[in-house]
gemmi code that builds the backbone of each chain (N, CA, C; Angstrom):
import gemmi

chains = {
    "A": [
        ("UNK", (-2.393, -8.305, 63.759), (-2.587, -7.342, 62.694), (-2.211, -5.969, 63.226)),
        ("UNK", (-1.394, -5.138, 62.740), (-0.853, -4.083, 62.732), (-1.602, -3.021, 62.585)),
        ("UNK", (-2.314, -1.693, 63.076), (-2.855, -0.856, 62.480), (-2.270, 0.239, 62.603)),
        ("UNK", (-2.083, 0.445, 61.168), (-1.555, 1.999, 61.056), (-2.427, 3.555, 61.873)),
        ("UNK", (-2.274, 4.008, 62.490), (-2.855, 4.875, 63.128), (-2.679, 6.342, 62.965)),
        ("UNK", (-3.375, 7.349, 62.582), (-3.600, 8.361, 62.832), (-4.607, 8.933, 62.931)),
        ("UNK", (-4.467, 10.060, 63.863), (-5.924, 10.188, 64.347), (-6.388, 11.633, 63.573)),
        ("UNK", (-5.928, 12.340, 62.692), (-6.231, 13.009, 61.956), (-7.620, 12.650, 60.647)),
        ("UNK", (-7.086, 11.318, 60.734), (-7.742, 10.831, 59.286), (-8.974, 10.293, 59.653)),
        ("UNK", (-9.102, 9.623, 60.770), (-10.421, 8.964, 60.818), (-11.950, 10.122, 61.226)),
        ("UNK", (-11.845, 11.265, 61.204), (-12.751, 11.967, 61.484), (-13.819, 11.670, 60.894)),
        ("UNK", (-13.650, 11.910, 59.288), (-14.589, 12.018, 58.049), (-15.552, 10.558, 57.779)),
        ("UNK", (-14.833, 9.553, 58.394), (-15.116, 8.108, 57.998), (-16.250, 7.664, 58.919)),
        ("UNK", (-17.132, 7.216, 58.164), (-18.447, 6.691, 59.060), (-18.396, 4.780, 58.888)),
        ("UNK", (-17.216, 4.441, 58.400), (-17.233, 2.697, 58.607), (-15.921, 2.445, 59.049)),
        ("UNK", (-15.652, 1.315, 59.491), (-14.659, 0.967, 59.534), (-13.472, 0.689, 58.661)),
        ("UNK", (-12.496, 1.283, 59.237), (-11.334, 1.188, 58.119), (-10.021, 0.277, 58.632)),
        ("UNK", (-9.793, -0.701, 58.219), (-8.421, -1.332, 58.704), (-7.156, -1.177, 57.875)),
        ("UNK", (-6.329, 0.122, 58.135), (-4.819, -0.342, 56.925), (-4.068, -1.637, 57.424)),
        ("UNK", (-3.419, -1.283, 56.769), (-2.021, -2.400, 57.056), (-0.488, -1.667, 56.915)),
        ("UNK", (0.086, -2.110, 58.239), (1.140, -1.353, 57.716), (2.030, -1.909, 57.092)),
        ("UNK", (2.794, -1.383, 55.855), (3.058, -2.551, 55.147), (4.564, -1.988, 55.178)),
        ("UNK", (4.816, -1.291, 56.408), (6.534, -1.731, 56.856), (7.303, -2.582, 57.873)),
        ("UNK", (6.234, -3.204, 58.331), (6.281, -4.653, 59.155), (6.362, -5.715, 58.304)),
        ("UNK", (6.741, -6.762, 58.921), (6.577, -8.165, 57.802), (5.603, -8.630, 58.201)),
        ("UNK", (5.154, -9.647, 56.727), (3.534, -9.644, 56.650), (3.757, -11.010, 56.075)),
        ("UNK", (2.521, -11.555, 56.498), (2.233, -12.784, 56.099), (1.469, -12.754, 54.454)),
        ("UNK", (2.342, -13.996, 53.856), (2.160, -13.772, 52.082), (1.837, -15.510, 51.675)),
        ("UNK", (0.885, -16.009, 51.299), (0.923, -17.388, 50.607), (1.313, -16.635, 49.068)),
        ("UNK", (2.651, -17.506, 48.959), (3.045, -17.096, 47.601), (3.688, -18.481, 47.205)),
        ("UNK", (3.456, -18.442, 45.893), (4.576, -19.996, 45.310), (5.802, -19.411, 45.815)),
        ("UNK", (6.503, -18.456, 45.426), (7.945, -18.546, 45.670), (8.223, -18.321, 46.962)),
        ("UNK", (7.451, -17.923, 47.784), (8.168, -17.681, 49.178), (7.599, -18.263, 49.936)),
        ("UNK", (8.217, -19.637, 50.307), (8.058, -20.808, 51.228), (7.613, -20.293, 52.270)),
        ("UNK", (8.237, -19.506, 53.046), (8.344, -19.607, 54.503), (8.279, -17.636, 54.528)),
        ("UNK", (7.203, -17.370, 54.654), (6.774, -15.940, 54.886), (7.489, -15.769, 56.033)),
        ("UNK", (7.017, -14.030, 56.401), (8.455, -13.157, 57.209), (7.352, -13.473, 58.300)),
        ("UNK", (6.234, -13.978, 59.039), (5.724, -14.125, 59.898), (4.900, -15.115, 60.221)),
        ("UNK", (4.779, -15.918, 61.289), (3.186, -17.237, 61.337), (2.163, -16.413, 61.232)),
        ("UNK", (1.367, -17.377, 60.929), (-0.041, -16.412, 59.998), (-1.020, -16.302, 61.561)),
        ("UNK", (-0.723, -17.400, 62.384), (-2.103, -16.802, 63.477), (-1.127, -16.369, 65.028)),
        ("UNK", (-0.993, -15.012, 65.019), (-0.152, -14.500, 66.367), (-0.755, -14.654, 67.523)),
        ("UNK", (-2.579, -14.606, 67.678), (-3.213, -14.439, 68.322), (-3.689, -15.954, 68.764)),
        ("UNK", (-2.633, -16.395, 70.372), (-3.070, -17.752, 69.918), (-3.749, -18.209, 71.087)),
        ("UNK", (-4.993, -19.199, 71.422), (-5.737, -19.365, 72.307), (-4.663, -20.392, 73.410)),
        ("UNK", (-5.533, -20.640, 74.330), (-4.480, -21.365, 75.602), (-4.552, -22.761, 74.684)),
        ("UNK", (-5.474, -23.909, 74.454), (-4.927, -24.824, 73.674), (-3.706, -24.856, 72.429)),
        ("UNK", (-3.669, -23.294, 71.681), (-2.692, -23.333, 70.864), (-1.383, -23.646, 71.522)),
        ("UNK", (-1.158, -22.789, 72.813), (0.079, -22.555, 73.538), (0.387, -23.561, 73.939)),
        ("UNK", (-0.421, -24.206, 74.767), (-0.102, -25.917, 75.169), (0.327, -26.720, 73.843)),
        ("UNK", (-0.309, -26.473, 72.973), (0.383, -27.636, 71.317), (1.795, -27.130, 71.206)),
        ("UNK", (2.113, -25.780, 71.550), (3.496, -25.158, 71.040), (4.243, -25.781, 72.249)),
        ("UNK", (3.923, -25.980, 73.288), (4.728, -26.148, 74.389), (5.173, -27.670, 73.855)),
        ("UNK", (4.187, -28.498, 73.698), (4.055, -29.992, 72.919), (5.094, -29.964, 72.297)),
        ("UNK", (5.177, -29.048, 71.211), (6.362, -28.904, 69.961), (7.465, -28.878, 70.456)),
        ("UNK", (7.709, -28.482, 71.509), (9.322, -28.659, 72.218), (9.644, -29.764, 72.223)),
        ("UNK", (9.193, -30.440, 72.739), (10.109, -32.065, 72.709), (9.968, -32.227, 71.653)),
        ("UNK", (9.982, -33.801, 71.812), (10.309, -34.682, 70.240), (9.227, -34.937, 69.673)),
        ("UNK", (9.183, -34.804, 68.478), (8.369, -35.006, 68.006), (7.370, -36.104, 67.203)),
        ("UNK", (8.123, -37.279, 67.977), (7.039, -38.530, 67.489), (6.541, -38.494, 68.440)),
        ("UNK", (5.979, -38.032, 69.638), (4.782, -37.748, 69.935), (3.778, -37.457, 70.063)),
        ("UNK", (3.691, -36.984, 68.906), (2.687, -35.583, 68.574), (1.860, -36.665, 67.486)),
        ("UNK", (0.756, -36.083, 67.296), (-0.662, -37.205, 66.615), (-0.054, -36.640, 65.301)),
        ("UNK", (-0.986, -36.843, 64.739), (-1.239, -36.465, 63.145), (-2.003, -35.374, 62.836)),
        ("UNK", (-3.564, -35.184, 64.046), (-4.116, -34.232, 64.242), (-2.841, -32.989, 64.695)),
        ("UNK", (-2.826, -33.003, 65.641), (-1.721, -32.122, 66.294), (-0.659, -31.569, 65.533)),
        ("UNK", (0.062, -32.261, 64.094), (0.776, -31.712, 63.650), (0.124, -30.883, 62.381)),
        ("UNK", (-0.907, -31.458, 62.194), (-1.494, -30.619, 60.912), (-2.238, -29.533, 61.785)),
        ("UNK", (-2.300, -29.197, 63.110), (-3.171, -28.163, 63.894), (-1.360, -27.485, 63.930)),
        ("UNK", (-0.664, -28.060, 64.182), (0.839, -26.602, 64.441), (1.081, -25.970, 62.715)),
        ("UNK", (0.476, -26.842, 61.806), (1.296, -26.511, 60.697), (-0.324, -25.092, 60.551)),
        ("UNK", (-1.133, -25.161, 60.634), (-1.967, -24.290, 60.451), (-1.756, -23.234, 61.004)),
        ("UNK", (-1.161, -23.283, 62.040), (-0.880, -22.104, 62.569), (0.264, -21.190, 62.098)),
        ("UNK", (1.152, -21.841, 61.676), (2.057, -21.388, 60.935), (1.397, -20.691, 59.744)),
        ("UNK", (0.817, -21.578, 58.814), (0.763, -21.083, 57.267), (-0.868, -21.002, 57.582)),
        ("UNK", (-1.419, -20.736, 56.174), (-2.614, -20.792, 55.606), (-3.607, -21.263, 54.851)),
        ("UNK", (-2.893, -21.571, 53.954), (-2.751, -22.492, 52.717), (-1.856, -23.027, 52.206)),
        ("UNK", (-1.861, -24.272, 52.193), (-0.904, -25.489, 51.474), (-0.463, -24.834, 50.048)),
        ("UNK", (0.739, -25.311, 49.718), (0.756, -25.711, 48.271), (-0.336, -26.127, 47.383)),
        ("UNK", (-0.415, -27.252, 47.602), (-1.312, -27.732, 46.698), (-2.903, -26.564, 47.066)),
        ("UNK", (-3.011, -26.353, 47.987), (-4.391, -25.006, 48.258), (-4.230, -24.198, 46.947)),
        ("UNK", (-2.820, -23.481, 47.567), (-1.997, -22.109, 46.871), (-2.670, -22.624, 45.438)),
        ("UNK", (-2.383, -23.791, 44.679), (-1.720, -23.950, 43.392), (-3.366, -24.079, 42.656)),
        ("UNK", (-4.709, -24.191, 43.274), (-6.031, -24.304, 43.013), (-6.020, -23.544, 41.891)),
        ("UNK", (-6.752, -24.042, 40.580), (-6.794, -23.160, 39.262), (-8.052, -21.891, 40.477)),
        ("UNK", (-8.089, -21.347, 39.123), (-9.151, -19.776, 40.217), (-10.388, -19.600, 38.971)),
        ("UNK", (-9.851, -19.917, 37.646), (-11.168, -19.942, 36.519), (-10.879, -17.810, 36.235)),
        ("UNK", (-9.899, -17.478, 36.466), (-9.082, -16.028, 35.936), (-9.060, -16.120, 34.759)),
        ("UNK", (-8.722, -17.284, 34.137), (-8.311, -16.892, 32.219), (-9.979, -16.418, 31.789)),
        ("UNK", (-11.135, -17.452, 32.568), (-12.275, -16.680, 31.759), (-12.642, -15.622, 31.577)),
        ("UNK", (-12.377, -15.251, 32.470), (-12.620, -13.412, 32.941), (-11.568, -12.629, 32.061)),
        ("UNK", (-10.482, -13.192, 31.648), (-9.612, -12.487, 31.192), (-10.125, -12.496, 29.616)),
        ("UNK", (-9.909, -14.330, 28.993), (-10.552, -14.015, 27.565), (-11.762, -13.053, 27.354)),
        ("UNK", (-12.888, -13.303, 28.768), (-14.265, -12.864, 27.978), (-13.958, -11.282, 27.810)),
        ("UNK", (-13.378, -10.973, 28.974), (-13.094, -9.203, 28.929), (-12.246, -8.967, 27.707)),
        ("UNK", (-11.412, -9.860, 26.868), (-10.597, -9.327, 26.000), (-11.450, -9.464, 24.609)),
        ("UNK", (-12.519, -10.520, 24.695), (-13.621, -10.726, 23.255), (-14.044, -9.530, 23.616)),
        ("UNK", (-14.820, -8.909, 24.534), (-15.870, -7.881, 24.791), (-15.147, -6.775, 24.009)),
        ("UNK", (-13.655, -6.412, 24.395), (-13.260, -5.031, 24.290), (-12.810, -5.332, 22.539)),
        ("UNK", (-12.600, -6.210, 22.242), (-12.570, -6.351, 20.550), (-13.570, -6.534, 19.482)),
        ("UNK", (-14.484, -6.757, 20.328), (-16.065, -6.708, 19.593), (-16.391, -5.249, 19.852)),
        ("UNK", (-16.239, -4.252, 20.662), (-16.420, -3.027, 20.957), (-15.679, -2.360, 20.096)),
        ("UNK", (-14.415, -2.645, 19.568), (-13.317, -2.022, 18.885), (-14.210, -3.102, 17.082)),
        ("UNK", (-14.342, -3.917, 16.801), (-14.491, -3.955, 15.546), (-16.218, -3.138, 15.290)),
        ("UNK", (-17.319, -2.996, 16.311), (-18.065, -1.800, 16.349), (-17.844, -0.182, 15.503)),
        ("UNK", (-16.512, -0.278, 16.401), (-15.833, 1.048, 15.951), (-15.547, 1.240, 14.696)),
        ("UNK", (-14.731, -0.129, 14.424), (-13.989, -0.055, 12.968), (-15.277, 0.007, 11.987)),
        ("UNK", (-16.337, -0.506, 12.198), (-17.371, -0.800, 11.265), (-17.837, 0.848, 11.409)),
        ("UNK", (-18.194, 1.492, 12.014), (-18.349, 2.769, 12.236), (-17.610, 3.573, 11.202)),
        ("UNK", (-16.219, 3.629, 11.301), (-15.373, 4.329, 10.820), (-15.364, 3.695, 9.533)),
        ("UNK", (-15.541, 2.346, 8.937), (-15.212, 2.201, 7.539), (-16.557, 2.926, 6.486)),
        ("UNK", (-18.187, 3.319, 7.307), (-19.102, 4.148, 6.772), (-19.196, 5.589, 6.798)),
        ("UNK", (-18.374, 5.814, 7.824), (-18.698, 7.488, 8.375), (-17.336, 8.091, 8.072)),
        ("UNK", (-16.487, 7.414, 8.321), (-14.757, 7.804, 8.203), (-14.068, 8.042, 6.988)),
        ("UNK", (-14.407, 6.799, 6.624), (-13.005, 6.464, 5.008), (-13.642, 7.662, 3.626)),
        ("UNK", (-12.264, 8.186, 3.188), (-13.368, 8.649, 1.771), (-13.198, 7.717, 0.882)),
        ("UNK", (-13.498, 8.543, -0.378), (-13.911, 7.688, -1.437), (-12.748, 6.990, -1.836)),
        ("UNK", (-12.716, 5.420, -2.378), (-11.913, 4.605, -3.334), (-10.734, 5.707, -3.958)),
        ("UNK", (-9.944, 5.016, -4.112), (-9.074, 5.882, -5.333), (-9.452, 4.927, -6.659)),
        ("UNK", (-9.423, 5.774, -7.666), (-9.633, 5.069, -8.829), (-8.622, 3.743, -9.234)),
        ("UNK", (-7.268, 4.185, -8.880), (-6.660, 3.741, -9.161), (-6.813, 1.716, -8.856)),
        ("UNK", (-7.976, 1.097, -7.943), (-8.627, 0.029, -7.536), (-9.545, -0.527, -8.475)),
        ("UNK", (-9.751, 0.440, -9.564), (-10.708, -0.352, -10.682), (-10.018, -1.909, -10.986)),
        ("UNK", (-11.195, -2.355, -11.847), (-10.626, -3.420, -12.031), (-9.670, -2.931, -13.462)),
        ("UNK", (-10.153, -2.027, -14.339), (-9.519, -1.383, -15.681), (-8.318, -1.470, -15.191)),
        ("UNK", (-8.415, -0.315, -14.391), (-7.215, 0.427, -14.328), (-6.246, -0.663, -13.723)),
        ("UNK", (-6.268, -1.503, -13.278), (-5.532, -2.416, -12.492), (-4.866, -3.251, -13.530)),
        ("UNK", (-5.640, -3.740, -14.713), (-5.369, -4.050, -15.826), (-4.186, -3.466, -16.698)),
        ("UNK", (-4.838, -2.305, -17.096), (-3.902, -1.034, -17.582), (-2.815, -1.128, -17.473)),
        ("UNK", (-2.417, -1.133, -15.913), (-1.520, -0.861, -14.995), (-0.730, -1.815, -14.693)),
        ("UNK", (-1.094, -3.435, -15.344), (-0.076, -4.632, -15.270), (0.130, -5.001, -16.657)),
        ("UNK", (-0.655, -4.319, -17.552), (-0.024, -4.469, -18.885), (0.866, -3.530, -19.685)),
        ("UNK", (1.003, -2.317, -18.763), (2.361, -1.605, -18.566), (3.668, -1.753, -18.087)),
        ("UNK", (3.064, -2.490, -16.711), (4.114, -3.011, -16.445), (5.355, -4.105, -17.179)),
        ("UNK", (4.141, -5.123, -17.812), (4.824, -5.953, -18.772), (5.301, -5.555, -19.953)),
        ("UNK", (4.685, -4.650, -20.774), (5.787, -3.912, -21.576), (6.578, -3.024, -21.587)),
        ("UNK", (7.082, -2.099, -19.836), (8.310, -2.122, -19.898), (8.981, -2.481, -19.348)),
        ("UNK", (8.862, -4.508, -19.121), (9.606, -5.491, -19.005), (10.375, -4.991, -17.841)),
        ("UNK", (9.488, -5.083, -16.474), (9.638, -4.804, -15.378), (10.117, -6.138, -14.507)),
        ("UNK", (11.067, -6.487, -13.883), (11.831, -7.804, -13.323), (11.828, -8.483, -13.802)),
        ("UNK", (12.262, -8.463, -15.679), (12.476, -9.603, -16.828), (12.964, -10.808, -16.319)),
        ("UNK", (13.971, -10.763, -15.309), (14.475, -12.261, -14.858), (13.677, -12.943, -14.145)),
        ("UNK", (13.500, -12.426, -12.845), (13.403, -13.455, -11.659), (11.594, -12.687, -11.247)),
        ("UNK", (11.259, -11.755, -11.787), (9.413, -10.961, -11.345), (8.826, -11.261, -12.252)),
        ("UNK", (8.109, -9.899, -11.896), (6.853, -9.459, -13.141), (6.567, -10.362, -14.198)),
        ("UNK", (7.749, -9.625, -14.993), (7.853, -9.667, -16.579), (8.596, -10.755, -17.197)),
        ("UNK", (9.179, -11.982, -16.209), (9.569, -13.237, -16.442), (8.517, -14.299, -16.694)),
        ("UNK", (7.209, -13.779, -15.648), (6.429, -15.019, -15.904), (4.919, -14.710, -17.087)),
        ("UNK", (5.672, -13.855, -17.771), (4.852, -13.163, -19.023), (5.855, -13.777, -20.276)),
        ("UNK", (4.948, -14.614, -21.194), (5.334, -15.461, -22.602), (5.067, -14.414, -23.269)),
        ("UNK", (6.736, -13.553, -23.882), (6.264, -12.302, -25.144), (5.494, -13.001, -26.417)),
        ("UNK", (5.999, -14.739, -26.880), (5.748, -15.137, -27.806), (4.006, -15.196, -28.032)),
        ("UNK", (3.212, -15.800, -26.761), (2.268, -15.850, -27.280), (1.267, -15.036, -26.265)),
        ("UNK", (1.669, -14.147, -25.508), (0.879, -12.605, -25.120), (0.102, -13.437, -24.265)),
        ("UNK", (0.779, -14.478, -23.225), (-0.126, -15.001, -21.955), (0.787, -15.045, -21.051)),
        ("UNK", (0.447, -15.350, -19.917), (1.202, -15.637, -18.403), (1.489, -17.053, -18.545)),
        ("UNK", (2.765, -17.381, -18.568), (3.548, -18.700, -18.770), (2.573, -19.411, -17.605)),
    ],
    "B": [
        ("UNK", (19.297, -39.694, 55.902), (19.022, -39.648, 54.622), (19.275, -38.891, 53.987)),
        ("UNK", (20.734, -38.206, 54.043), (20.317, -36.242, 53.311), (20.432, -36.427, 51.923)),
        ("UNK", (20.129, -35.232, 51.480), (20.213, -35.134, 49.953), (21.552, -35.224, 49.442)),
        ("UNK", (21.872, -35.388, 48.393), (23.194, -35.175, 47.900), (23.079, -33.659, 47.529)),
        ("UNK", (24.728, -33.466, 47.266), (24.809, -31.952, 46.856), (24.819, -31.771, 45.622)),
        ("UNK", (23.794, -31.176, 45.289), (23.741, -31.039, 43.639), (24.537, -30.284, 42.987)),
        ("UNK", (24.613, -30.460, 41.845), (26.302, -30.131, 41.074), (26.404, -28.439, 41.002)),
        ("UNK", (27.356, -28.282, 41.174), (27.311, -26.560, 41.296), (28.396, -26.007, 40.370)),
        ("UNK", (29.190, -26.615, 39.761), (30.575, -26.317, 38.821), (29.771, -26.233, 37.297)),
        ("UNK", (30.628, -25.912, 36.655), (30.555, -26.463, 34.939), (29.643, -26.065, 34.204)),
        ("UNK", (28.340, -25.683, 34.974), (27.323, -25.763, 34.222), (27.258, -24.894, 32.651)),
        ("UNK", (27.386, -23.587, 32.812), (27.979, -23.242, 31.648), (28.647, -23.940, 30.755)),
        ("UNK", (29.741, -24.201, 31.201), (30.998, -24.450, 30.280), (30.185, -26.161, 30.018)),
        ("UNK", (29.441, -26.836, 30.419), (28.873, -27.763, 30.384), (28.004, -27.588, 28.685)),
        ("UNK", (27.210, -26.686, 29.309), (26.305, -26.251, 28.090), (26.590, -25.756, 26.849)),
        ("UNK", (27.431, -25.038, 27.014), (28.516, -24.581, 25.664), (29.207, -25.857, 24.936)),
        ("UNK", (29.474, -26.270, 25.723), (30.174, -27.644, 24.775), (29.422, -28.456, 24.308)),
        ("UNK", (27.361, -28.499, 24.759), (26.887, -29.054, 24.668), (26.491, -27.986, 22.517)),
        ("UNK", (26.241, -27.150, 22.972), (25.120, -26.647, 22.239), (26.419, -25.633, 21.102)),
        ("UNK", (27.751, -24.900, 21.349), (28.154, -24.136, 20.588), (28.507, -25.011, 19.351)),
        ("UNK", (29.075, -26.686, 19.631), (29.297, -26.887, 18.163), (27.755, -27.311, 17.189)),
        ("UNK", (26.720, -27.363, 18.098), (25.423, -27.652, 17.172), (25.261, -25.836, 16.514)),
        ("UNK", (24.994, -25.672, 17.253), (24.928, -23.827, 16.837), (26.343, -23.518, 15.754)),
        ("UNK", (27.034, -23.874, 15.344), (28.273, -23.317, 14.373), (27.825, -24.462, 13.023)),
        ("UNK", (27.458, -25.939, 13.668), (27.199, -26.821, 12.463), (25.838, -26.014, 11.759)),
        ("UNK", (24.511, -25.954, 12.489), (23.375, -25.354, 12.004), (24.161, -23.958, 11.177)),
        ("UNK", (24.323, -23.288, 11.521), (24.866, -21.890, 11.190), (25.257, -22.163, 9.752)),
        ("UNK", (26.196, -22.585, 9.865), (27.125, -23.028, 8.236), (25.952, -23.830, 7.712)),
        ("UNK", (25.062, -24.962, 7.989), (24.101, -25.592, 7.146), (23.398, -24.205, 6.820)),
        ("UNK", (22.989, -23.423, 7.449), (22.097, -22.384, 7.171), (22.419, -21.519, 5.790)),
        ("UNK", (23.709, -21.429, 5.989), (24.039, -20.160, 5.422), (24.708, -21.361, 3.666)),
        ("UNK", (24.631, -22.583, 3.784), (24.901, -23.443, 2.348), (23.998, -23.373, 1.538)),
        ("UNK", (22.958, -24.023, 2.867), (21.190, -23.940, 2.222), (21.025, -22.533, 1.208)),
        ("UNK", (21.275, -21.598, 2.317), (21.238, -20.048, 0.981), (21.834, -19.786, -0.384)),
        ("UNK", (23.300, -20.197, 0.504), (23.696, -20.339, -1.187), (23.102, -20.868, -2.177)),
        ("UNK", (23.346, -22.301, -1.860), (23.040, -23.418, -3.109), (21.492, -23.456, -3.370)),
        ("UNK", (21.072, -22.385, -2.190), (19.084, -22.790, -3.211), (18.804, -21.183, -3.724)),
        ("UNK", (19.645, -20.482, -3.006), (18.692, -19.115, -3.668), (19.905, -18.319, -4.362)),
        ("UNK", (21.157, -17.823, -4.051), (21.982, -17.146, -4.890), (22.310, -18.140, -6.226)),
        ("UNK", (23.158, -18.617, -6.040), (23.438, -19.755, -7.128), (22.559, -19.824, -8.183)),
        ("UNK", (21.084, -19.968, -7.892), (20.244, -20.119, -8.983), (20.301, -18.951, -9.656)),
        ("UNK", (20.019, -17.842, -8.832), (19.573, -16.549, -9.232), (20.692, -16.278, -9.957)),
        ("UNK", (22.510, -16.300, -9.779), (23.031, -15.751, -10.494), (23.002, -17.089, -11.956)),
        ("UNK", (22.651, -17.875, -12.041), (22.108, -18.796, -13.522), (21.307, -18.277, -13.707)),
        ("UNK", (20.144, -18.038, -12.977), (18.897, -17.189, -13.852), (19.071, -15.704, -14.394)),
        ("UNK", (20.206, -15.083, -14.055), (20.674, -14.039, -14.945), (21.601, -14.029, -15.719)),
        ("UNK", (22.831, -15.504, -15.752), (23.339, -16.067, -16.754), (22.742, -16.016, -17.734)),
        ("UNK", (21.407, -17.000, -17.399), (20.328, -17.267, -18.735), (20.169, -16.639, -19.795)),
        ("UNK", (19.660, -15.409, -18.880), (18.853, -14.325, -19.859), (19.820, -13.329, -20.064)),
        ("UNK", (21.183, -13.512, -19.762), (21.616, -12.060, -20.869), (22.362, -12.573, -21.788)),
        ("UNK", (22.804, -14.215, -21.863), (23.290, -14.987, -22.817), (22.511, -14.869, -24.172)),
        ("UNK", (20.719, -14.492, -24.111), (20.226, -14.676, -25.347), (19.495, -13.075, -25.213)),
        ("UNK", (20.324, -12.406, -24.785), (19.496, -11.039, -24.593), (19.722, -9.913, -25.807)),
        ("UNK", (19.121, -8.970, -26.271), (19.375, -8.841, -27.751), (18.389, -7.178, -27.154)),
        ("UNK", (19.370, -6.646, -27.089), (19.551, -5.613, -26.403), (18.431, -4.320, -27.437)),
        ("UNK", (18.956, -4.562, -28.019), (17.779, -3.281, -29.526), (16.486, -4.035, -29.632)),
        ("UNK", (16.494, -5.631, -29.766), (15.013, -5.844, -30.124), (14.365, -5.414, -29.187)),
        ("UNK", (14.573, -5.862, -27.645), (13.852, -5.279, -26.303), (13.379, -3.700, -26.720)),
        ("UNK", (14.273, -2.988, -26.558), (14.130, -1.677, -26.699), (12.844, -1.260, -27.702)),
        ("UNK", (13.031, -1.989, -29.126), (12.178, -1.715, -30.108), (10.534, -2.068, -29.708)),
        ("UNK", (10.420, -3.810, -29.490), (9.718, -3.844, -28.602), (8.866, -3.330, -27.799)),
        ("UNK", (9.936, -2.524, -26.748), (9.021, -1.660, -25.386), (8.952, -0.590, -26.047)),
        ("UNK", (9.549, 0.326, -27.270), (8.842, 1.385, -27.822), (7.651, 1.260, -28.798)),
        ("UNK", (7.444, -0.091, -29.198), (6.164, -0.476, -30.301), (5.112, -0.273, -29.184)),
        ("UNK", (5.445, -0.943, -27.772), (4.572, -0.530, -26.738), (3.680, 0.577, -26.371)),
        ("UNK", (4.599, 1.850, -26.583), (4.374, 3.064, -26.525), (4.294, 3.315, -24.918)),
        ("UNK", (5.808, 3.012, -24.231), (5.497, 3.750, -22.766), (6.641, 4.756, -22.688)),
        ("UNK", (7.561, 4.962, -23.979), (8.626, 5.768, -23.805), (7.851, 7.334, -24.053)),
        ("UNK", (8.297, 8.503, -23.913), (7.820, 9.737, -24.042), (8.729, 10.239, -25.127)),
        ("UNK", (10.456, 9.709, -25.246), (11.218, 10.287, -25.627), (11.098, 9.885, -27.465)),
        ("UNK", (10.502, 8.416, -27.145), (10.826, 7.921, -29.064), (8.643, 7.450, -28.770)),
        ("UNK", (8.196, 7.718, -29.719), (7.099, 7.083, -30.280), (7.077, 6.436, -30.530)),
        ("UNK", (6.162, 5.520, -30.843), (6.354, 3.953, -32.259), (6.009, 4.442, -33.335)),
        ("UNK", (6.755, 3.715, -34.143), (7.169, 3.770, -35.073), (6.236, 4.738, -36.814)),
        ("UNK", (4.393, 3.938, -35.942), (3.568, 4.129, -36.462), (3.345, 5.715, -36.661)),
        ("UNK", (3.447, 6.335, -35.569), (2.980, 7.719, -35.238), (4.071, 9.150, -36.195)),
    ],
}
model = gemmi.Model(1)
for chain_id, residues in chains.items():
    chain = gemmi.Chain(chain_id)
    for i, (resn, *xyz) in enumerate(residues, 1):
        res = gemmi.Residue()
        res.name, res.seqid = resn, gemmi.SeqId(i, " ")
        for name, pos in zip(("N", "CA", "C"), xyz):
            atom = gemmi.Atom()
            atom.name, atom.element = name, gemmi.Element(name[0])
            atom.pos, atom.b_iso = gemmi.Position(*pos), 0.0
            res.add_atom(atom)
        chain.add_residue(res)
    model.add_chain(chain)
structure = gemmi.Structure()
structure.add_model(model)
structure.setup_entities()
């Protein structure tokens, strides 16, 4: 592990702080990038070194233990590790119900304290009025309105 | 055991030949469908009605109504 260092900054700090410097290559379990820019454990004990020395020759020698102990050292997590659901969508739906139940709060707020009054023009009269005008002056006679209005006997075909 | 080499040519020009003549057949079905279900009718449904259309009764009609400003009905 890399630590970025300056000694200006750590005065003020009463815990420990570890950066990273993140212009070195760094070890990443990612789906798309197989084979990260570094092995994940640098720091390796004298049994590690002896398994690596192992790894030189051929390799049907090597156990089963032994090869899943070199592959660890390399990586971190498997694929199939990597690919573990994490249970994220819950956290995601519940945070997205919360903030829309907070927002229809609002709206309920604003449709008592906010909106003014109706326009008249929403009566039920006037709404009336206002489509039996329309039909007598034979407003989209063909294919709207005033097509599916019977002049003969003063009903809606 | 190696792998074979998977195909690396054509693929495009593969896919185009697969999909441009479905995409030109759909297209033209698309654009028949329009015709023959929605213009076509519509210009008969205005055939219809100006074949028996009687141009003064309307008028008289929507002024017995009383929404013109310029003529009253008749009554007034």
């Amino acid at each position: 592990m890399v630590l970025a260092n300056s000694g200006a900054r750590m005065s003020s700090h009463s815990h420990e702080v570890t950066t990273v410097d993140l212009s070195q290559p760094m070890y990443t379990d990612r789906l798309d990038t197989p084979l990260p820019d570094k092995p994940y454990k640098e720091v390796l004990s004298a049994a590690d070194k002896t398994l690596q020395q192992k790894e030189m020759g051929p390799w049907t020698k090597l156990s089963k233990e032994e090869k899943l102990a070199l592959y660890r050292l390399k990586f971190n997590q498997t694929y199939e590790e990597m690919k573990q659901p994490t249970g994220e969508w819950k956290t995601v739906i519940g945070g997205m119900f919360i903030f829309v139940g907070i927002t229809g709060l609002v709206v309920i707020w604003q449709a008592i304290y906010v909106y003014p009054a109706r326009p008249r023009t929403f009566e039920e009269e006037w709404k009336s009025k206002q489509a039996q005008r329309m039909i007598d002056m034979r407003m989209n006679p063909i294919e709207g309105l005033a097509s599916k209005w019977d002049y003969q006997t003063g009903q809606w075909k | 055991m190696s792998l074979q080499k998977p195909v690396m040519r054509n693929l495009l020009g593969k896919r185009l030949r697969f999909h441009l003549p479905i995409a030109f057949a759909l297209s033209i079905v698309a654009a028949a469908a329009f015709k023959y279900g929605v213009t076509e009718p519509r210009k008969q449904a205005y055939a219809d009605f100006y074949k028996q259309y009687d141009a003064v009764k309307e008028f008289d009609a929507m002024r017995e109504a009383g929404i013109f400003e310029s003529v009253r009905p008749s009554g007034e």
